[in-house]
N, CA, C and O atoms as a GROMACS GRO file, in nm:
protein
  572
    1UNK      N    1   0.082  -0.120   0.000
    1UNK     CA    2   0.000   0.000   0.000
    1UNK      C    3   0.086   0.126   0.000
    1UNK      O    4   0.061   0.224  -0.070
    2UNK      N    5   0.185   0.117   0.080
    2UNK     CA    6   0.315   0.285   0.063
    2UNK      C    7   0.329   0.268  -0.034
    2UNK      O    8   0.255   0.345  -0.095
    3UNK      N    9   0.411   0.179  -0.133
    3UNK     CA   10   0.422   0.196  -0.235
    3UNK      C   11   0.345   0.269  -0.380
    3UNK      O   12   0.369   0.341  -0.477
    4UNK      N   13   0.237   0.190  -0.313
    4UNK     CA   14   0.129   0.261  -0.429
    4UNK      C   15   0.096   0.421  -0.428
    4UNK      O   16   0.045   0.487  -0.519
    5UNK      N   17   0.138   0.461  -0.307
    5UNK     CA   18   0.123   0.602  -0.289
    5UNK      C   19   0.281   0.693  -0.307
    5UNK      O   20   0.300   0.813  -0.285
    6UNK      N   21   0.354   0.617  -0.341
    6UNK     CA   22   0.480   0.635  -0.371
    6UNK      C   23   0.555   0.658  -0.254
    6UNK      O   24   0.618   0.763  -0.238
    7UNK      N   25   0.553   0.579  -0.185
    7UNK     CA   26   0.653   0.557  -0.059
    7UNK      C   27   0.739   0.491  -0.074
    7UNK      O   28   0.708   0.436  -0.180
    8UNK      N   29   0.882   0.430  -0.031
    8UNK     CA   30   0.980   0.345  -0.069
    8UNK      C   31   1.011   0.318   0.062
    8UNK      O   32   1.050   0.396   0.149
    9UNK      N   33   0.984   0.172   0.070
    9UNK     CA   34   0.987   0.076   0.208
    9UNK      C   35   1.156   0.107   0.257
    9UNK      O   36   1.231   0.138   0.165
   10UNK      N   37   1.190   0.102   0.337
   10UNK     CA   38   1.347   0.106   0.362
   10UNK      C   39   1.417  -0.012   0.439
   10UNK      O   40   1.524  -0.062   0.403
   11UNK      N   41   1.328  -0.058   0.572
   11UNK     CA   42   1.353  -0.114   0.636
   11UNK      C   43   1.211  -0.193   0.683
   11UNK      O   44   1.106  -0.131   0.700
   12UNK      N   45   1.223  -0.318   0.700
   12UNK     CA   46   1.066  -0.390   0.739
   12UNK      C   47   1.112  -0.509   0.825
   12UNK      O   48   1.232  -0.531   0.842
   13UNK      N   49   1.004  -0.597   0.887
   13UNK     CA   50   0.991  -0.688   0.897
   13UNK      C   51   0.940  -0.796   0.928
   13UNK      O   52   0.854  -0.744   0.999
   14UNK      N   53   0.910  -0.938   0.938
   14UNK     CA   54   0.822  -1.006   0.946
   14UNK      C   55   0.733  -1.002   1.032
   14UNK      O   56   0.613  -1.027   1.022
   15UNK      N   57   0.842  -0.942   1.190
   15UNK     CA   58   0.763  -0.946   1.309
   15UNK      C   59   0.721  -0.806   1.343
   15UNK      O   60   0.636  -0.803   1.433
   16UNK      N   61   0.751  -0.703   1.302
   16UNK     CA   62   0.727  -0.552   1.336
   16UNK      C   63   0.659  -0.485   1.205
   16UNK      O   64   0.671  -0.363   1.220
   17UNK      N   65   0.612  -0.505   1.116
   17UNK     CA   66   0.618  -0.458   0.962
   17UNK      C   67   0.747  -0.340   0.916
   17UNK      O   68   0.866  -0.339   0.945
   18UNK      N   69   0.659  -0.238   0.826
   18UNK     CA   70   0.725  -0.155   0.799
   18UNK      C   71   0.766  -0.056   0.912
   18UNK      O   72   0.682   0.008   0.975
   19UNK      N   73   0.902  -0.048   0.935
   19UNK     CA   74   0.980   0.040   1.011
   19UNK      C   75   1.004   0.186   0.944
   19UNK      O   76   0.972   0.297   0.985
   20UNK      N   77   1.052   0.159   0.863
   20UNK     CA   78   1.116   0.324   0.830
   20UNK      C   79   1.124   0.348   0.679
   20UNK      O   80   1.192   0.258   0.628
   21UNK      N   81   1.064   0.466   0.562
   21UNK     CA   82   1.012   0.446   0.487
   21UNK      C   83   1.035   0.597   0.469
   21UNK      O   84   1.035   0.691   0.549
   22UNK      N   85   1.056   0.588   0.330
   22UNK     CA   86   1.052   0.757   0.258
   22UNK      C   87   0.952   0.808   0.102
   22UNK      O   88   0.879   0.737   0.033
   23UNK      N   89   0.974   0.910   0.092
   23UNK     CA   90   0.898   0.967  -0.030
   23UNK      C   91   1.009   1.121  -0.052
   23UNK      O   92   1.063   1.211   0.011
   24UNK      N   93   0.990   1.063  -0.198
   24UNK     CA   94   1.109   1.182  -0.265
   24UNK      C   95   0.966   1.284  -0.281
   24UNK      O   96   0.867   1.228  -0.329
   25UNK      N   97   0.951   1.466  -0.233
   25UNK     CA   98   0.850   1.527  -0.274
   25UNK      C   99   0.965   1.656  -0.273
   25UNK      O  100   1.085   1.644  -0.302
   26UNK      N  101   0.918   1.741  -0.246
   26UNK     CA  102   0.993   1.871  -0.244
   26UNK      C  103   1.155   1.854  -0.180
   26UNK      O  104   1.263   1.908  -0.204
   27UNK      N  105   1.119   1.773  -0.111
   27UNK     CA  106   1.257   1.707  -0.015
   27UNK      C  107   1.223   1.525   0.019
   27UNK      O  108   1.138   1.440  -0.007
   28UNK      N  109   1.335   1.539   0.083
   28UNK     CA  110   1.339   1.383   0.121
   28UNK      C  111   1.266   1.342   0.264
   28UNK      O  112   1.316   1.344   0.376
   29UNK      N  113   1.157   1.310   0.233
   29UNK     CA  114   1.086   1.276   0.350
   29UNK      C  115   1.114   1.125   0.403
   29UNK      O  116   1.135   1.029   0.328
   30UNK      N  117   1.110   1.121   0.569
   30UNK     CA  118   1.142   1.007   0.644
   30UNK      C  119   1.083   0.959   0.704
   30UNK      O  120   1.044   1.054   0.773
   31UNK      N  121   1.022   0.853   0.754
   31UNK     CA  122   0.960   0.836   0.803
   31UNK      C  123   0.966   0.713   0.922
   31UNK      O  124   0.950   0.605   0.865
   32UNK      N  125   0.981   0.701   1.034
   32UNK     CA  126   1.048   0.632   1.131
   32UNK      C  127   0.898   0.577   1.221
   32UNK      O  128   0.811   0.654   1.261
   33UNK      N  129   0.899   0.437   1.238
   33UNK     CA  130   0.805   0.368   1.358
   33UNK      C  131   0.846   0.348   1.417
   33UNK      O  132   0.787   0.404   1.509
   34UNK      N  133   0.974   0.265   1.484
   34UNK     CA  134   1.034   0.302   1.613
   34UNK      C  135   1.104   0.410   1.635
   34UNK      O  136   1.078   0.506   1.562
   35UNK      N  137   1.239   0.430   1.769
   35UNK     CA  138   1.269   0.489   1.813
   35UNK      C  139   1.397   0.493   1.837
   35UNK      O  140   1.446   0.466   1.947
   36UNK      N  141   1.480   0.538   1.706
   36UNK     CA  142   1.643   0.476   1.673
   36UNK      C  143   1.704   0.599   1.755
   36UNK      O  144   1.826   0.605   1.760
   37UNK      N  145   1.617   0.712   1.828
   37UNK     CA  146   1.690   0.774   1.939
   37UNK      C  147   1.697   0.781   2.073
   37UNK      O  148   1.740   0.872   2.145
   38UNK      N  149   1.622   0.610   2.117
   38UNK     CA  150   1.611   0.600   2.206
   38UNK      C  151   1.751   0.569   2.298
   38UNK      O  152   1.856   0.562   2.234
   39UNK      N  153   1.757   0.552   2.440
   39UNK     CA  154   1.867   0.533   2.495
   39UNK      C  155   1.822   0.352   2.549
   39UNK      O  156   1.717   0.289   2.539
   40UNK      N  157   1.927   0.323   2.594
   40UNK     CA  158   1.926   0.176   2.635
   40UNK      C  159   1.806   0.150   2.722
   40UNK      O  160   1.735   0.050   2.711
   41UNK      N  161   1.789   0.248   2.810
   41UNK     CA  162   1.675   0.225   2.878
   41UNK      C  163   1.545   0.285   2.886
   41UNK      O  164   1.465   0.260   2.977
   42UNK      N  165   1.521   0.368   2.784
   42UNK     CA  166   1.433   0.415   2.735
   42UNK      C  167   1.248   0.325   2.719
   42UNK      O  168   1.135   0.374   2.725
   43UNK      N  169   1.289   0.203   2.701
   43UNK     CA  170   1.187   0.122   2.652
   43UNK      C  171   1.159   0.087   2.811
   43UNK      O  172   1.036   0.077   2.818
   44UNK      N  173   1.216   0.063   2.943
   44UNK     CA  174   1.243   0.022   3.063
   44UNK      C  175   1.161   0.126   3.121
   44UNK      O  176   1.046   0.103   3.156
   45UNK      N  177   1.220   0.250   3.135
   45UNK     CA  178   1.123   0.338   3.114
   45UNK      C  179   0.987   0.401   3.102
   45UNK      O  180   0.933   0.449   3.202
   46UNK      N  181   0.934   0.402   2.994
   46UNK     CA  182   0.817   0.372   2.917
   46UNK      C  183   0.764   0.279   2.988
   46UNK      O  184   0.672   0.327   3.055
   47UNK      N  185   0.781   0.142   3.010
   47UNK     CA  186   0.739   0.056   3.065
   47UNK      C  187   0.704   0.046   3.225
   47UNK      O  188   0.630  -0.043   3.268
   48UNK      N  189   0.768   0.151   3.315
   48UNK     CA  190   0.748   0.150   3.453
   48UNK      C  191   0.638   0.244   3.451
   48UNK      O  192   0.527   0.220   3.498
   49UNK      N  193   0.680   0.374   3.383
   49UNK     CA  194   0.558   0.457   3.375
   49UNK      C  195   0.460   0.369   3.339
   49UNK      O  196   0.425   0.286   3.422
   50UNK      N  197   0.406   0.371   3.224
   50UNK     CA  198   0.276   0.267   3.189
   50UNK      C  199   0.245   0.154   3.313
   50UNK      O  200   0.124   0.136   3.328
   51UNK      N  201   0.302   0.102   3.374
   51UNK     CA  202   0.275   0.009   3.463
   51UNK      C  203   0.237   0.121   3.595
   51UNK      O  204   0.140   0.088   3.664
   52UNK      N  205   0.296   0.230   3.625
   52UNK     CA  206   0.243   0.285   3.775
   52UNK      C  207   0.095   0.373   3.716
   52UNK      O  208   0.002   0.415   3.785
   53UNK      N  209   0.112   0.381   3.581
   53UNK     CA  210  -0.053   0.455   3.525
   53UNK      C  211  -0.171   0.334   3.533
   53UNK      O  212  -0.288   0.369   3.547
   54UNK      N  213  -0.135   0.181   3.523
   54UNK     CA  214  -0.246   0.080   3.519
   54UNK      C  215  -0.218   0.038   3.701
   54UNK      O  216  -0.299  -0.044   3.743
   55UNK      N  217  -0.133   0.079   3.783
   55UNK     CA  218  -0.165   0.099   3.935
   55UNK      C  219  -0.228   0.205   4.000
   55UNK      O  220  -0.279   0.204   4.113
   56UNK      N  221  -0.220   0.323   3.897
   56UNK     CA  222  -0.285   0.443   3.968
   56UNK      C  223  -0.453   0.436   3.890
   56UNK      O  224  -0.525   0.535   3.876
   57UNK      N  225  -0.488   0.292   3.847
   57UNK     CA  226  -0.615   0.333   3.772
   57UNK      C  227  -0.630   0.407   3.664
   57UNK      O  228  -0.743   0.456   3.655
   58UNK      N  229  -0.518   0.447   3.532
   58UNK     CA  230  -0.511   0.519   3.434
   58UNK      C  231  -0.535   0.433   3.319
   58UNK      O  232  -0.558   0.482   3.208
   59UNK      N  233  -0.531   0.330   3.334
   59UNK     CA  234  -0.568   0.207   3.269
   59UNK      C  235  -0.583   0.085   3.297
   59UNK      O  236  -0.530   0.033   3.395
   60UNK      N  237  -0.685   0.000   3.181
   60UNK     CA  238  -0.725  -0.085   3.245
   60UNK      C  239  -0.667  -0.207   3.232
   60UNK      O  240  -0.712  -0.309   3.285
   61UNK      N  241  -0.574  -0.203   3.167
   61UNK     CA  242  -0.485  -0.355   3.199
   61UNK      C  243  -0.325  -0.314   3.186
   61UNK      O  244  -0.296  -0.200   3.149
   62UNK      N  245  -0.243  -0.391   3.211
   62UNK     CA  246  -0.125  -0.373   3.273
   62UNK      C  247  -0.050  -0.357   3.140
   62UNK      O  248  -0.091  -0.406   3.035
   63UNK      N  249   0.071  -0.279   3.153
   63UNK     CA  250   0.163  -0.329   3.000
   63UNK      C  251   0.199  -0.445   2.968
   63UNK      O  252   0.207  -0.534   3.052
   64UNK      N  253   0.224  -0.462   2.853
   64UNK     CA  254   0.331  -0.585   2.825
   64UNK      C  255   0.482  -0.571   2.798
   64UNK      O  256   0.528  -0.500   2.709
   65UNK      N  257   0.553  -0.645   2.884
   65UNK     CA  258   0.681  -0.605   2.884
   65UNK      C  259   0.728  -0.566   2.726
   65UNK      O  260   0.643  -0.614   2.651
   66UNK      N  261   0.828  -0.497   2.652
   66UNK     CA  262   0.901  -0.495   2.542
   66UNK      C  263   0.932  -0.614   2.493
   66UNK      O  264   0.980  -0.695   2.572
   67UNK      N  265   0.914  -0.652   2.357
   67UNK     CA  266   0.930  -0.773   2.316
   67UNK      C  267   1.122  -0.776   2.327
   67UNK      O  268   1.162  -0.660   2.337
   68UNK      N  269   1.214  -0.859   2.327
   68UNK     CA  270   1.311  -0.906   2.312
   68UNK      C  271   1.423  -0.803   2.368
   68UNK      O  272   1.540  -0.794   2.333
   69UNK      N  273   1.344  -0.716   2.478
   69UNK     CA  274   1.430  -0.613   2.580
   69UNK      C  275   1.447  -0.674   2.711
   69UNK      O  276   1.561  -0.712   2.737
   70UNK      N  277   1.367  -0.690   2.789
   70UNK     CA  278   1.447  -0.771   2.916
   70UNK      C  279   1.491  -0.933   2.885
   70UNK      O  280   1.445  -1.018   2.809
   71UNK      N  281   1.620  -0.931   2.994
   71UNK     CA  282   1.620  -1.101   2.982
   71UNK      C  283   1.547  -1.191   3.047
   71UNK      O  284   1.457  -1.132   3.106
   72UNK      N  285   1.542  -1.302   3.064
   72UNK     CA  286   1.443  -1.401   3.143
   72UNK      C  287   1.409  -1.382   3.292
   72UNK      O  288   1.296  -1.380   3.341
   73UNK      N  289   1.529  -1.369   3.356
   73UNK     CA  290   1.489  -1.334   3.452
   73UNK      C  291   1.415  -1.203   3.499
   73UNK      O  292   1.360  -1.202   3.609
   74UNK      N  293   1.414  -1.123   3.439
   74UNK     CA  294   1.381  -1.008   3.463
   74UNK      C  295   1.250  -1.027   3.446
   74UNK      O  296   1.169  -1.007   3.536
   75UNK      N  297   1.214  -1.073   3.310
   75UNK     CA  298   1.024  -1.094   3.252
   75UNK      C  299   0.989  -1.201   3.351
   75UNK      O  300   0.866  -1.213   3.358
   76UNK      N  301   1.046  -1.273   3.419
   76UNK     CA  302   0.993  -1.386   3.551
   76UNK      C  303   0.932  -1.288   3.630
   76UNK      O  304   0.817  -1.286   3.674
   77UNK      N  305   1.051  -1.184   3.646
   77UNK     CA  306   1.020  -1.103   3.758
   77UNK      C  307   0.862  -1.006   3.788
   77UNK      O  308   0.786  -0.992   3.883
   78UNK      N  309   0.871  -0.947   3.626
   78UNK     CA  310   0.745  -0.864   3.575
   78UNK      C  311   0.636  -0.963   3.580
   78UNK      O  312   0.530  -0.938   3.636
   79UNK      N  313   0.658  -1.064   3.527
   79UNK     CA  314   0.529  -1.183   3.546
   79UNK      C  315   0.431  -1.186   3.672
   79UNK      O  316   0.310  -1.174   3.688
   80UNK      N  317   0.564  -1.212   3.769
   80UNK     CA  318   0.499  -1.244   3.898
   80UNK      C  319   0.417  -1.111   3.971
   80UNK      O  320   0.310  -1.112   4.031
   81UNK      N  321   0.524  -0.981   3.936
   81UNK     CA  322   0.470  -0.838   3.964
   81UNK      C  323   0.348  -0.779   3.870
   81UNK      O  324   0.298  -0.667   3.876
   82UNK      N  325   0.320  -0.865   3.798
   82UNK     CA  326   0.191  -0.832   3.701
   82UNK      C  327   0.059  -0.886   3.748
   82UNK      O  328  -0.051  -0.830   3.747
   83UNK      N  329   0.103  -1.042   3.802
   83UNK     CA  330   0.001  -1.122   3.852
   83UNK      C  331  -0.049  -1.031   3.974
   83UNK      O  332  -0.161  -0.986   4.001
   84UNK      N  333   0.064  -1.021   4.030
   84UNK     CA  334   0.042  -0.943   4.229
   84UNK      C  335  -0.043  -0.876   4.193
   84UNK      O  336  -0.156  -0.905   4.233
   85UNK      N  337  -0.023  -0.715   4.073
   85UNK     CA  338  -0.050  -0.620   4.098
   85UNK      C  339  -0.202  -0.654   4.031
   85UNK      O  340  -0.281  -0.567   4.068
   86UNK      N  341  -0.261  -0.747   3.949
   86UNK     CA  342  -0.375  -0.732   3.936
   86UNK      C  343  -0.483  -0.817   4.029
   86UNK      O  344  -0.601  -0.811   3.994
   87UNK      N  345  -0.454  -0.882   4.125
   87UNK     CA  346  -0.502  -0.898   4.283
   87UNK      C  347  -0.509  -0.818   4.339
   87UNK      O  348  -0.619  -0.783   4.381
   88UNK      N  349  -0.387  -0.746   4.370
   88UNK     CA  350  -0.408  -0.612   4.435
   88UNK      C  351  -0.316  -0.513   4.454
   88UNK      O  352  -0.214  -0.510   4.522
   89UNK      N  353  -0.406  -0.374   4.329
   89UNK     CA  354  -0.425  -0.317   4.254
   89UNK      C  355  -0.394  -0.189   4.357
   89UNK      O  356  -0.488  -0.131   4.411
   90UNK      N  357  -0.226  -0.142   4.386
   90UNK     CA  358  -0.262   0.003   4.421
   90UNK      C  359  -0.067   0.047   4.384
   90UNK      O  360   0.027  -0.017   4.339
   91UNK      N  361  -0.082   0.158   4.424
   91UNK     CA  362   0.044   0.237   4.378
   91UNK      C  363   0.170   0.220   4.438
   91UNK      O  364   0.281   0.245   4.392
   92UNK      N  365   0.124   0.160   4.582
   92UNK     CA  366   0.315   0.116   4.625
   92UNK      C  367   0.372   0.029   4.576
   92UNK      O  368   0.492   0.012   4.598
   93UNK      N  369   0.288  -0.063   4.483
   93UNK     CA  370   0.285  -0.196   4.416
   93UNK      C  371   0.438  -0.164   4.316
   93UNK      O  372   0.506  -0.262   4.286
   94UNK      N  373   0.484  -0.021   4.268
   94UNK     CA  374   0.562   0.065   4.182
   94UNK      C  375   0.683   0.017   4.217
   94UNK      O  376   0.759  -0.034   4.134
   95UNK      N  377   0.721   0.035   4.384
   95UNK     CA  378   0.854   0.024   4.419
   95UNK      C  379   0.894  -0.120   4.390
   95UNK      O  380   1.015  -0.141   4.386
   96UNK      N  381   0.812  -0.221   4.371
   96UNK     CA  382   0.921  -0.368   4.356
   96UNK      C  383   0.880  -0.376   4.205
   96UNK      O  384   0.820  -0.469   4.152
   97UNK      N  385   0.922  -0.268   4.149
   97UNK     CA  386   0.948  -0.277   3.967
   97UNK      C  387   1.058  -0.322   4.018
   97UNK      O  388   1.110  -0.281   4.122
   98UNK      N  389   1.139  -0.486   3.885
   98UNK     CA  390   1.266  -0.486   3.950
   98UNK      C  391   1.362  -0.394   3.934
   98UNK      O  392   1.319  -0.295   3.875
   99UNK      N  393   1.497  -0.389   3.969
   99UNK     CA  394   1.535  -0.266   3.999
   99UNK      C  395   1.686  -0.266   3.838
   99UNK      O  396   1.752  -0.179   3.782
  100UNK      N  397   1.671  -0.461   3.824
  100UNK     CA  398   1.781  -0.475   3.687
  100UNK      C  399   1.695  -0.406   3.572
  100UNK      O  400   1.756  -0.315   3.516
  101UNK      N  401   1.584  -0.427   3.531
  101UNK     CA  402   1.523  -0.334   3.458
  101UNK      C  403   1.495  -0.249   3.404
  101UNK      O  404   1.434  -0.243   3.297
  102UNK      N  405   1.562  -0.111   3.513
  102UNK     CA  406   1.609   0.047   3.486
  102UNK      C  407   1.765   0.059   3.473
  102UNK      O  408   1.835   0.157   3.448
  103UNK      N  409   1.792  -0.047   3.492
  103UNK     CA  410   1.969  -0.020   3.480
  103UNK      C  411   2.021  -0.124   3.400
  103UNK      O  412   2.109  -0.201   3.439
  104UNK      N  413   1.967  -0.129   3.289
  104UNK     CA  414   2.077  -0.105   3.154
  104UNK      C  415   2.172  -0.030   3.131
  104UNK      O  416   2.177   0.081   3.079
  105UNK      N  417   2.282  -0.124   3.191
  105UNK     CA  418   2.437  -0.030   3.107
  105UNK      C  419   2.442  -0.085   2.922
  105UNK      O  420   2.532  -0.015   2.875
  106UNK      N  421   2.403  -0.146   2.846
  106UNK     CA  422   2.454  -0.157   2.732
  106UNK      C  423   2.419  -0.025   2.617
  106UNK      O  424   2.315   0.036   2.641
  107UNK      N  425   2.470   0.004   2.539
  107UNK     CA  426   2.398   0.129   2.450
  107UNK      C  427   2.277   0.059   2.367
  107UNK      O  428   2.210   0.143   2.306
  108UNK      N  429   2.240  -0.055   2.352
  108UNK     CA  430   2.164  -0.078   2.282
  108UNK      C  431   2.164  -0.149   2.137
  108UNK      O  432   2.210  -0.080   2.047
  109UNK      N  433   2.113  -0.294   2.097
  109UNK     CA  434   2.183  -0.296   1.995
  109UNK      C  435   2.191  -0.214   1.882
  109UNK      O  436   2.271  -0.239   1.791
  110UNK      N  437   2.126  -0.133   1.879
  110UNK     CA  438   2.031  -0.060   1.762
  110UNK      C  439   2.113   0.083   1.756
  110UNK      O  440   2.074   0.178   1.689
  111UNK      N  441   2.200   0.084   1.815
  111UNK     CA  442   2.268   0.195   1.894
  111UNK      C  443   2.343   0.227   1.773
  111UNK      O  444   2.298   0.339   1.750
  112UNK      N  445   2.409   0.209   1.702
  112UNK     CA  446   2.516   0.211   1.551
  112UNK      C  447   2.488   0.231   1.467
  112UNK      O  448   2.541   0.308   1.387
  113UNK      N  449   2.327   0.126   1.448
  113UNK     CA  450   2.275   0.190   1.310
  113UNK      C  451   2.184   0.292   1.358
  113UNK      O  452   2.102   0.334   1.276
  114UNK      N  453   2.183   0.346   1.492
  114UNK     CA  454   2.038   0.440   1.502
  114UNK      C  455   2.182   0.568   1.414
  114UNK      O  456   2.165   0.629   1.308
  115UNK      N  457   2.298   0.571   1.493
  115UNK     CA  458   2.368   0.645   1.416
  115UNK      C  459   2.390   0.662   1.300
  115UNK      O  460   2.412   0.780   1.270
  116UNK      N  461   2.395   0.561   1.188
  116UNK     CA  462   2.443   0.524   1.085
  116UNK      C  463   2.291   0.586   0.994
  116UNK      O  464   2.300   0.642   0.884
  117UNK      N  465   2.180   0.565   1.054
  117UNK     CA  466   2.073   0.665   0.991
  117UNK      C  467   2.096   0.799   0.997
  117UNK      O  468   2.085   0.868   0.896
  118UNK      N  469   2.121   0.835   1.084
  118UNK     CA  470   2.089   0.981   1.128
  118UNK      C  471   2.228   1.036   1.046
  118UNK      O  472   2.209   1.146   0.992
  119UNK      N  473   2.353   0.984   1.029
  119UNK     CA  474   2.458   1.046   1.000
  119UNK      C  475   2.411   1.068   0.828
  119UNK      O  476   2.431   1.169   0.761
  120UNK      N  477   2.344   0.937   0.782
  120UNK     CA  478   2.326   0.956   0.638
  120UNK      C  479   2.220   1.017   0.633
  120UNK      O  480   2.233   1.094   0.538
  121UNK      N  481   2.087   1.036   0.692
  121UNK     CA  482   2.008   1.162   0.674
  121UNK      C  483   2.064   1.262   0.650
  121UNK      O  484   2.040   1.317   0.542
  122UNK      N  485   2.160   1.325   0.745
  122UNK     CA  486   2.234   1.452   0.741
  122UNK      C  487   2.372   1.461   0.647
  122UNK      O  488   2.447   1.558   0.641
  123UNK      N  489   2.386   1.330   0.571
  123UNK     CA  490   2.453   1.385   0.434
  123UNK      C  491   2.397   1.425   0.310
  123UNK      O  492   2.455   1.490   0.222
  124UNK      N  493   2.244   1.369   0.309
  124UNK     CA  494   2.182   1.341   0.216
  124UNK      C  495   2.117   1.513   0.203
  124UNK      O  496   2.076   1.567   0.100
  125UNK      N  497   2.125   1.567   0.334
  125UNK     CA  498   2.029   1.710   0.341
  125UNK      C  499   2.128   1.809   0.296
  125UNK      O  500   2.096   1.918   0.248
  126UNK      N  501   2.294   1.754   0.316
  126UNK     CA  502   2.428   1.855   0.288
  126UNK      C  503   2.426   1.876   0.159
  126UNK      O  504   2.415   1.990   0.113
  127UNK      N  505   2.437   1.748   0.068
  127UNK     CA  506   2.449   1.732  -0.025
  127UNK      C  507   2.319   1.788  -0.122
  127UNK      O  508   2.362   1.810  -0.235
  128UNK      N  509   2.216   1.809  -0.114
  128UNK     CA  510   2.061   1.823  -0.164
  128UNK      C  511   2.098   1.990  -0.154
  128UNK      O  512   2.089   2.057  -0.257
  129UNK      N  513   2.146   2.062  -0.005
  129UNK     CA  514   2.144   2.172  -0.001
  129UNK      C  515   2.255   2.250  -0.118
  129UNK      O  516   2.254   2.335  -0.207
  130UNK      N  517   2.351   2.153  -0.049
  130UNK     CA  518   2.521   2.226  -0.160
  130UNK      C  519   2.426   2.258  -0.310
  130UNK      O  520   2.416   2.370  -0.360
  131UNK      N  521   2.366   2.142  -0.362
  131UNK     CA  522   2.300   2.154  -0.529
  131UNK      C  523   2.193   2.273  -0.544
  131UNK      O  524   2.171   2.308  -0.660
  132UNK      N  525   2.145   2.318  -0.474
  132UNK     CA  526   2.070   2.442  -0.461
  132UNK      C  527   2.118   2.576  -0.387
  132UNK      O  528   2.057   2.679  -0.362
  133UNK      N  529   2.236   2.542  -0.365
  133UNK     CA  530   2.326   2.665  -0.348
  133UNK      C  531   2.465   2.686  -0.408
  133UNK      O  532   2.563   2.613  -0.392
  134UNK      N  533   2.456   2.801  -0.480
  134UNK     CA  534   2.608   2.819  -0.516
  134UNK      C  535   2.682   2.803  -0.410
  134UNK      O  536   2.644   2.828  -0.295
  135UNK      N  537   2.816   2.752  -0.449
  135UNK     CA  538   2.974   2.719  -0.360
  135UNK      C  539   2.988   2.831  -0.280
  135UNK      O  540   2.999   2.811  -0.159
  136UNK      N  541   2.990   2.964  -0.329
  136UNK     CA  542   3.054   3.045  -0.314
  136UNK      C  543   2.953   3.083  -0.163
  136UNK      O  544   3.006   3.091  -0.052
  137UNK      N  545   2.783   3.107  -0.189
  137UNK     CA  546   2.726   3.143  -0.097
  137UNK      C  547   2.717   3.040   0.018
  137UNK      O  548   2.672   3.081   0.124
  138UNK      N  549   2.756   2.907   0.008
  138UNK     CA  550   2.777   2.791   0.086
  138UNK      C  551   2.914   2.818   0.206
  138UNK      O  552   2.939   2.789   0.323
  139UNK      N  553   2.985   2.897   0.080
  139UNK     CA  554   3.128   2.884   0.170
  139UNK      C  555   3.142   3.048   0.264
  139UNK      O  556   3.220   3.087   0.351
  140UNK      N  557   3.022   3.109   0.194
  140UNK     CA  558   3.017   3.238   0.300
  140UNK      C  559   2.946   3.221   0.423
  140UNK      O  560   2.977   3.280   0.526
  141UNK      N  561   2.828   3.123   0.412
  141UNK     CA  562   2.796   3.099   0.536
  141UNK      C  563   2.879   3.022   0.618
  141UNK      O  564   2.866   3.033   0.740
  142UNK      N  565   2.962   2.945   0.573
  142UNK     CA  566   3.019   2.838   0.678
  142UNK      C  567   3.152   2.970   0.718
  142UNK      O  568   3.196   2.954   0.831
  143UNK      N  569   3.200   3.060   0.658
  143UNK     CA  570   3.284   3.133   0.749
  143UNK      C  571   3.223   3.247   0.787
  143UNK      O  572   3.280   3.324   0.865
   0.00000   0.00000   0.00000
């Protein structure tokens, strides 16, 4: 269906669909479904909040952990703290989020190519700009 509207798939996949996707129009448009600027624990995050909003009654069922972000033990952990908290249902329930959960030291695997996008976005905008500007007025702004 992007396609047909002249979108160009970039990145997809079986289990997430289309991720990230452009259209050549006046400029180079991008278009991103996840979150290649997230930090390692970003998704950890997201996830405690959402869980103290379905303890404070902000919603009505609990999150689901991030698919293929915590390790086993950790989703044991959320399991059992998911079961508790929907028996019984209140806000101190927050403090035994486990505590390996928020403390991710790794950058993330996604961490290289989140760069490796963003660096080639911003050649692609250098290069697009240089062609619609003379050298000369290019090289007066940069000094």
């Amino acid at each position: 269906m992007l396609a047909s509207k002249g979108y160009e798939t970039l990145v997809k996949s079986d289990e997430a669909g289309v991720d990230v996707f452009v259209k050549e129009e006046m400029s180079l448009l991008v278009f991103l479904q996840s979150h290649p600027e997230y930090d390692s624990d970003s998704l950890a995050r997201e996830f405690r909040r959402d869980f103290r909003r379905y303890l404070a009654g902000e919603r009505e069922t609990p999150p689901a952990p991030p698919t293929n972000y915590f390790d086993a033990d950790v989703l044991a952990e959320f399991e059992d703290l998911i079961e508790r908290a929907r028996r019984e249902r209140h806000l101190e329930l927050a403090a035994c989020f486990p505590p390996a959960a928020t403390n991710k030291t790794d950058n993330g695997s996604w961490r290289s190519n989140s760069i490796r996008l963003y660096r080639n976005w911003l050649e692609i905008i250098v290069k697009r700009k240089a062609v619609l500007q003379p050298s000369s007025v290019v090289g007066a702004r940069a000094g």
